[in-house]
C-alpha positions as CSV (number, residue, x, y, z in Angstrom):
1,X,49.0,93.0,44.2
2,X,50.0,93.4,47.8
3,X,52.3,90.3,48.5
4,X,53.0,91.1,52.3
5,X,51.0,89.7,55.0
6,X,49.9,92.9,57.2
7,X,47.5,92.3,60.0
8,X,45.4,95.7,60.8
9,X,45.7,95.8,64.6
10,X,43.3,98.7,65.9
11,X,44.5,101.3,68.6
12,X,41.3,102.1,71.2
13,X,41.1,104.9,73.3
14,X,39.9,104.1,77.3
15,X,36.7,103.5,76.0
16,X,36.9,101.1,72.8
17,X,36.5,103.7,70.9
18,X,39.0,103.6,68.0
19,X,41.7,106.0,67.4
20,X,44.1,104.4,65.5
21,X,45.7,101.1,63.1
22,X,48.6,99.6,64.0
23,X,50.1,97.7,60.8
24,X,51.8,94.9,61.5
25,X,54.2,93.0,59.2
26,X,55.3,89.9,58.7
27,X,58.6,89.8,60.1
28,X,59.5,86.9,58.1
29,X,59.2,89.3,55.1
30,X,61.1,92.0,56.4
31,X,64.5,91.6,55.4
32,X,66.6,94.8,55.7
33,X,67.7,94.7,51.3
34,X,63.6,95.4,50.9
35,X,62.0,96.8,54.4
36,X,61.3,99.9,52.8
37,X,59.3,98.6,49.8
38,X,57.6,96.4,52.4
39,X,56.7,99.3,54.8
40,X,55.5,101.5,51.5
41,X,53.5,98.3,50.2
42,X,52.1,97.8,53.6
43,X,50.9,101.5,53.4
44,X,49.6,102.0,50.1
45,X,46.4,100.7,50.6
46,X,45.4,103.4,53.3
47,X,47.1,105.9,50.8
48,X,44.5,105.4,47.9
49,X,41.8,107.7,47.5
50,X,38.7,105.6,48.6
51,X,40.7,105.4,52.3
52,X,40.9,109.1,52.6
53,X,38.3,109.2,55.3
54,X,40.7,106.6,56.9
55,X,43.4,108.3,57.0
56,X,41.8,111.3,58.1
57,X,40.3,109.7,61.6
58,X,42.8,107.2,62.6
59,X,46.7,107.8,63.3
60,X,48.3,104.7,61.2
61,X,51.5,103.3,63.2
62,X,53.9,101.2,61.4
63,X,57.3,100.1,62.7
64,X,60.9,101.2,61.0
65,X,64.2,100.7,60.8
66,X,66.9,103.3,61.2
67,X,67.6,102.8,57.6
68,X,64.1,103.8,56.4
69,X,64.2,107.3,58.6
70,X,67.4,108.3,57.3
71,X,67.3,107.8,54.0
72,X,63.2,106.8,52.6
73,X,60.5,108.9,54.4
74,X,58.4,109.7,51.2
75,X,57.7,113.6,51.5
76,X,54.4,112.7,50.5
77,X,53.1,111.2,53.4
78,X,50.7,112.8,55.5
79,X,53.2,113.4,58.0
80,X,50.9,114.1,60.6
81,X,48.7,110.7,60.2
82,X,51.5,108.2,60.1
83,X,53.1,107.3,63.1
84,X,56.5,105.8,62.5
85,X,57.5,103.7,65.5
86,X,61.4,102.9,65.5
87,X,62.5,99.3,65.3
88,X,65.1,98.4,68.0
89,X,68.5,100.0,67.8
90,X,71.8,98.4,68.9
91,X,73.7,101.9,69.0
92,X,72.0,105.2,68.2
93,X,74.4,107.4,66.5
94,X,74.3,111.1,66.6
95,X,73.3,111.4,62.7
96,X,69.8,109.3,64.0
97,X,69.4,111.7,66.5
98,X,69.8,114.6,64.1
99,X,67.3,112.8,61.6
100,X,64.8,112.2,64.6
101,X,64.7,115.7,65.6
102,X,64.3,117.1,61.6
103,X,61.6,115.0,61.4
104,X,59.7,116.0,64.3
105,X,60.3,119.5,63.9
106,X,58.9,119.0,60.3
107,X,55.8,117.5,62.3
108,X,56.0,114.0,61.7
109,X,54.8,111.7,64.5
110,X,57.6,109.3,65.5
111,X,57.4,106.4,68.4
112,X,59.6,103.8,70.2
113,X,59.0,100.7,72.3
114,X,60.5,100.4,75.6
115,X,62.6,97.4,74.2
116,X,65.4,100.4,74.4
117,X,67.7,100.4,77.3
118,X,66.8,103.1,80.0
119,X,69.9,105.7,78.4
120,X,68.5,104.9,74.6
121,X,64.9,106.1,76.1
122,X,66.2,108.8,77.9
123,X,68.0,110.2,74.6
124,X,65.1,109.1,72.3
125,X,62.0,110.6,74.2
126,X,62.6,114.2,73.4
127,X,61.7,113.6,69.7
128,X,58.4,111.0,70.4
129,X,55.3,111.7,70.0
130,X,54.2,107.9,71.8
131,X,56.4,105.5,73.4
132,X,54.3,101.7,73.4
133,X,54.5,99.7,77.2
134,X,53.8,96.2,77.2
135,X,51.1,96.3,80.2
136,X,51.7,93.1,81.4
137,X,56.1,93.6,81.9
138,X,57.0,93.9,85.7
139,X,58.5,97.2,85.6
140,X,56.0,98.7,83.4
141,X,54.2,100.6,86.1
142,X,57.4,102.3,87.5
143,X,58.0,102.7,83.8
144,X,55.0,104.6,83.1
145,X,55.3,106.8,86.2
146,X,58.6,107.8,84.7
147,X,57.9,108.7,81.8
148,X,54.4,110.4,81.7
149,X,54.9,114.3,80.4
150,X,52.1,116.1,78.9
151,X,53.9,116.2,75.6
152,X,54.2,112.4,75.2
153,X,51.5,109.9,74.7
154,X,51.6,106.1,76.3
155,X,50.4,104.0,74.8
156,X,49.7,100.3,76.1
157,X,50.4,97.2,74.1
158,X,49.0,93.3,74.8
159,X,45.6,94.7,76.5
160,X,43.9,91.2,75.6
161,X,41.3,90.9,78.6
162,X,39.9,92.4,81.5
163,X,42.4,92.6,84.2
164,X,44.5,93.8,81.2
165,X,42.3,96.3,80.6
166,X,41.8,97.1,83.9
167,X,45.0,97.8,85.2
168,X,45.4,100.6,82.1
169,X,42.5,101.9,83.4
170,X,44.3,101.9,87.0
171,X,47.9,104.1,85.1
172,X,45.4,106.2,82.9
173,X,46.9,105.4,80.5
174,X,44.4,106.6,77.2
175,X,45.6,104.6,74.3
176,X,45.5,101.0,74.3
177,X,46.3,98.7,71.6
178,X,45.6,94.6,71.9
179,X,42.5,92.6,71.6
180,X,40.9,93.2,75.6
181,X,37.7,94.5,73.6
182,X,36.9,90.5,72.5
183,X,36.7,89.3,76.2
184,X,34.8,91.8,77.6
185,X,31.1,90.4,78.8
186,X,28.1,92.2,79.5
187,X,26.6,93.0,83.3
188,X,25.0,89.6,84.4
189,X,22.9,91.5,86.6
190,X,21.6,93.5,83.8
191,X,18.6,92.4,81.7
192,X,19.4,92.5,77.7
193,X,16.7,95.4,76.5
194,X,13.9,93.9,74.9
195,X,15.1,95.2,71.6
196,X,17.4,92.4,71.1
197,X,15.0,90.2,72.0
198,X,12.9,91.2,69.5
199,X,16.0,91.1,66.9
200,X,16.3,87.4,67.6
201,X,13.0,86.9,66.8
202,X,12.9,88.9,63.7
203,X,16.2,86.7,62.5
204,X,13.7,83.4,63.5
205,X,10.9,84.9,60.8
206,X,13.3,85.5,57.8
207,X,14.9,81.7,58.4
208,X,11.8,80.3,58.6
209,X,10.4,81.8,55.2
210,X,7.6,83.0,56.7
211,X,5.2,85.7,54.6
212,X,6.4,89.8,54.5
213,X,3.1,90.3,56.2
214,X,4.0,88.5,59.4
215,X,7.9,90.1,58.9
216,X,6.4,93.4,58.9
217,X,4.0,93.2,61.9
218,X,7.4,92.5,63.8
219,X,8.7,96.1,62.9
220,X,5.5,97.3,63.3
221,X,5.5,96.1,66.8
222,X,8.7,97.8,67.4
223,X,8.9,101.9,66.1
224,X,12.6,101.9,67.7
225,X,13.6,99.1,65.9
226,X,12.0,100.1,62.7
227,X,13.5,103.9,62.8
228,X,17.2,102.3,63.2
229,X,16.4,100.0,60.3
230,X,15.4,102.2,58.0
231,X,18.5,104.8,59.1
232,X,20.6,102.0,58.1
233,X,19.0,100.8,54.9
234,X,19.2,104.3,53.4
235,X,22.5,104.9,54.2
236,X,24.6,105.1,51.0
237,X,26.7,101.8,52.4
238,X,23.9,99.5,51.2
239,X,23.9,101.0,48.0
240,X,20.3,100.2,47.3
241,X,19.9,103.4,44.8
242,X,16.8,104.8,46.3
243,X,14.9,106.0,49.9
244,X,13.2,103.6,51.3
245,X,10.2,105.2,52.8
246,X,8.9,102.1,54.9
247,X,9.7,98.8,56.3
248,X,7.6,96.9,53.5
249,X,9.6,98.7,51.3
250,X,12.5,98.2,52.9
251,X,11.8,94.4,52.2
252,X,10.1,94.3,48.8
253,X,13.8,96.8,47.8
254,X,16.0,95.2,49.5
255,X,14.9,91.5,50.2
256,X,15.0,89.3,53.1
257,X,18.7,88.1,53.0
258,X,19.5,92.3,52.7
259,X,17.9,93.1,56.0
260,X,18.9,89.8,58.0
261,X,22.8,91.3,57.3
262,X,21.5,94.6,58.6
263,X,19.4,92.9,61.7
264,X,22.6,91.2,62.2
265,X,24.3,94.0,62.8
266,X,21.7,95.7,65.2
267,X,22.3,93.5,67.9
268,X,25.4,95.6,68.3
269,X,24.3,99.1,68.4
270,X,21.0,98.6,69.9
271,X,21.1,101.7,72.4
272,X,20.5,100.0,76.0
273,X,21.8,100.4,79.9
274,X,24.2,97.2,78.4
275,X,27.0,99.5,76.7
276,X,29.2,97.3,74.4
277,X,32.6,98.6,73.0
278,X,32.2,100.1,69.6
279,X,35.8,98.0,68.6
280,X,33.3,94.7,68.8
281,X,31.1,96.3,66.2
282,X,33.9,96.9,64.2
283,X,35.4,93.9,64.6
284,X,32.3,91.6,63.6
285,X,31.6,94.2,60.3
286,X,35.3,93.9,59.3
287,X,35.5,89.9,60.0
288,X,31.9,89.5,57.6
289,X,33.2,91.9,54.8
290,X,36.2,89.9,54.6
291,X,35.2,86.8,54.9
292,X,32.2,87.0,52.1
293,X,35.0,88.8,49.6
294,X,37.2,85.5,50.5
295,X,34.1,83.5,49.7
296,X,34.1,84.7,46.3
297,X,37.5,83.5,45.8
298,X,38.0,80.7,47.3
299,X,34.2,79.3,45.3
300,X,34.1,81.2,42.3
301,X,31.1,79.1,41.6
302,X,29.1,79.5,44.8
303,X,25.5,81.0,44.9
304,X,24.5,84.5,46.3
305,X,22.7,82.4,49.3
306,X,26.3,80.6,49.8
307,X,28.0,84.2,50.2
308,X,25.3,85.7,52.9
309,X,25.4,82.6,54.6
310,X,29.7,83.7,55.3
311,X,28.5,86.9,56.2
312,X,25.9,85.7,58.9
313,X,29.0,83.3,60.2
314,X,31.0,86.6,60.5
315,X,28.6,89.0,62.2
316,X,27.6,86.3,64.7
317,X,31.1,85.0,65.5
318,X,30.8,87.5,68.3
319,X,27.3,87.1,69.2
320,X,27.8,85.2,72.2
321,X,29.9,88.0,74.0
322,X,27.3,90.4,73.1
323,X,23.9,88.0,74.9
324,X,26.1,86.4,77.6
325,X,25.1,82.8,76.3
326,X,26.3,80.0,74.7
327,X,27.5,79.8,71.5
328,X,25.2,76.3,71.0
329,X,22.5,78.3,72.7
330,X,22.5,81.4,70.3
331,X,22.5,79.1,67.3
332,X,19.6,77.0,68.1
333,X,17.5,80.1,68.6
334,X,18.1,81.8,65.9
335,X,17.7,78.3,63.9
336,X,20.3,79.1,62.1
337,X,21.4,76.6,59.1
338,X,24.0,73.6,59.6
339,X,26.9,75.2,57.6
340,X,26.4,78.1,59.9
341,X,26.2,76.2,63.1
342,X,29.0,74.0,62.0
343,X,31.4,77.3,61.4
344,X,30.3,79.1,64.1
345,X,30.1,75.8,67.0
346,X,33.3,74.0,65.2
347,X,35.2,75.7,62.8
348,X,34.0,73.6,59.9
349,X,33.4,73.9,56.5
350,X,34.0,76.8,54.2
351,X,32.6,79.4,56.5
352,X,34.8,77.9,59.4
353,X,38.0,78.1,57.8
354,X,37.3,81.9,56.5
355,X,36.3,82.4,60.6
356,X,39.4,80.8,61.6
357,X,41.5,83.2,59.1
358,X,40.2,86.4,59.8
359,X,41.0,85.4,63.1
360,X,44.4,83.9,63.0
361,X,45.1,87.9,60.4
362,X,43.5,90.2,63.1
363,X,46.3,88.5,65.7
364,X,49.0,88.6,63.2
365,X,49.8,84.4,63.4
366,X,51.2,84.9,60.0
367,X,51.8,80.8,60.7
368,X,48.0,80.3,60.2
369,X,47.2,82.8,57.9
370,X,49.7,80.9,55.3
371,X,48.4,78.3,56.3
372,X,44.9,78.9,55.5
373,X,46.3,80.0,52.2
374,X,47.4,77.0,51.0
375,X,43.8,75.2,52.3
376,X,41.8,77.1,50.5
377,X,43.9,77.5,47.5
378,X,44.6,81.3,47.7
379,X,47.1,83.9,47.7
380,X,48.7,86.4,50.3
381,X,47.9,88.9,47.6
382,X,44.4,88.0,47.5
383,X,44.0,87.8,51.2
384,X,45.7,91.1,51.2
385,X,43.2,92.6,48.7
386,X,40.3,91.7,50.5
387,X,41.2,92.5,53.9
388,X,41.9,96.3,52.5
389,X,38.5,96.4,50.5
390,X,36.8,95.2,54.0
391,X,38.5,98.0,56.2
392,X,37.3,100.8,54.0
393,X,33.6,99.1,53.4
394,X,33.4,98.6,57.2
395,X,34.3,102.5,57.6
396,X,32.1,103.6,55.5
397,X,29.1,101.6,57.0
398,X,30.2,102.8,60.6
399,X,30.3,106.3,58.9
400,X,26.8,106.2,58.1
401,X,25.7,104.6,61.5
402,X,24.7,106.0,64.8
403,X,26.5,103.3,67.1
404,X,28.4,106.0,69.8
């Protein structure tokens, strides 16, 4: 079982679309006697077969030392997927150089920071494929201007809000990596389409226990709705082992708790004039896989109801971004239940502490993620396990969606 704490940091293009996973590592794991079996450990997950599809849409950057390039690139890689961004080097011999420019030529992808002096940059760039700029670092715009070449990628680092975001926007620079995605709001002048209106009020019916009559006079009332439920229910994700043909078979198939997840979900893909970035689909999918796989850890006892009730927490921990209210305010209208408010409003309870984790892994505070270890009486290794299982479910489900 993977021991080392990796947090799956995604790479966006200009428009939140994703392109690419940074891995980051615990760097209080990364002595030099075993950096290489952490940097292959960190790896093997995306190198299975289920992750394939992975693999083959995203670029997967991981930092190395000098050591790994010389002497432990596995020739089995897929050299052209994996980015390998150098680790900061005190002196860079001409044997590194030699190694740098046999690998490229052999089409691997390499990158470097701009923690290298101006001379190491100037000797390195010739063999990378990206160099990484820290957008917010004085001299990064004279930086940029410097190095931009049509055969070299930039790519911006700690693009965690707007004026972040912005001012990439202002360099051009394309790839962006850095969690800007979860500030962004929607247009205040803009009305929400009705559609998610209508969501809300479908996510009312199934708390309240109401009769599948009333539930499906809801979809009725809404053919858009319906079409994009029933696209997603018989997509393989689900796994429900037969078409469903109409929305009340959708709920006598699947049940109630089934399509609330799936409701859940539309209020972030509902096509609109309000365009949110596809990374805070993602991100919400991701956080609600992981956290209901954690669930079954951490209460090996708990009930099916217990579990969905994580995954709700998860796919509405970004809700409030998405409707431009409250937090308190989304909760009370989608009379939510009090573990749910409590996790979502306060960080409380089971549910809270899985929220807090997936959020303390996805910005690589290795601190709290230990942390939350010990709370909930886990391992790394089981953390580890489910936070792989949850980026290849989430792919497949945004495989199978029409959300661009």
């Amino acid at each position: 079982m993977q021991d080392v704490l990796v947090s799956y940091q995604p790479i966006t293009d200009e428009h939140s679309n994703m392109v690419g996973i940074a891995l980051v590592i615990d760097e209080t794991q990364m002595e030099v006697n075993n950096h290489s079996q952490n940097v292959m450990s960190a790896l093997s997950p995306l190198l299975r077969p289920e992750s394939n599809d992975l693999m083959t849409n995203y670029k997967i950057f991981i930092k190395v030392n000098q050591l790994f390039l010389m002497n432990d690139v596995n020739a089995t890689l897929p050299m052209d997927r994996i980015v390998f961004e150098l680790d900061e080097c005190e002196f860079i011999l001409p044997a590194l150089l030699n190694r740098l420019s046999a690998l490229s030529s052999s089409g691997y992808c390499l990158a470097t920071g701009t923690q290298a002096t101006s001379d190491q940059l100037v000797t390195l760039i010739p063999y990378m494929a990206f160099v990484k700029v820290n957008i917010n670092d004085d001299d990064s715009y004279r930086l940029i201007q410097a190095l931009r070449s049509p055969s070299l990628n930039i790519l911006a680092t700690d693009v965690n809000d707007d004026k972040d975001k912005s001012r990439a926007d202002l360099l051009s620079i394309k790839f962006l990596q850095g969690r800007y995605y979860q500030e962004m709001k929607v247009n205040l002048n803009k009305e929400l389409p009705l559609s998610v209106h209508t969501i809300l009020e479908v996510i009312a019916e199934l708390n309240s226990d109401g009769c599948d009559a009333r539930l499906e006079g809801f979809f009725r009332e809404n053919p858009a709705l319906s079409l994009q439920m029933l696209k997603m229910v018989n997509s393989a994700a689900i796994g429900a082992g037969k078409e469903i043909s109409s929305i009340r078979h959708a709920i006598m198939i699947l049940g109630r708790g089934q399509i609330m997840r799936w409701l859940q979900v539309m209020l972030y893909v509902i096509d609109s004039h309000v365009k949110m970035p596809t990374m805070l689909l993602y991100t919400v999918i991701w956080r609600a896989k992981f956290m209901e796989l954690m669930s079954t850890q951490c209460n090996h006892h708990g009930s099916i109801v217990h579990h969905d009730a994580v995954f709700i927490t998860g796919i509405l921990s970004l809700a409030d971004m998405l409707l431009n209210e409250t937090m308190e305010s989304i909760v009370i209208k989608m009379s939510l239940a009090k573990t749910i408010q409590d996790a979502l409003l306060n960080r409380t309870g089971l549910a809270g502490d899985l929220l807090a984790l997936s959020e303390a892994l996805e910005a690589a505070e290795f601190e709290r993620v230990a942390n939350y270890s010990e709370k909930l009486h886990t391992s790394k290794g089981v953390i580890m396990a489910c936070q792989n299982e949850a980026l290849i479910w989430t792919h497949q489900v945004l495989s199978h969606m029409d959300y661009t």
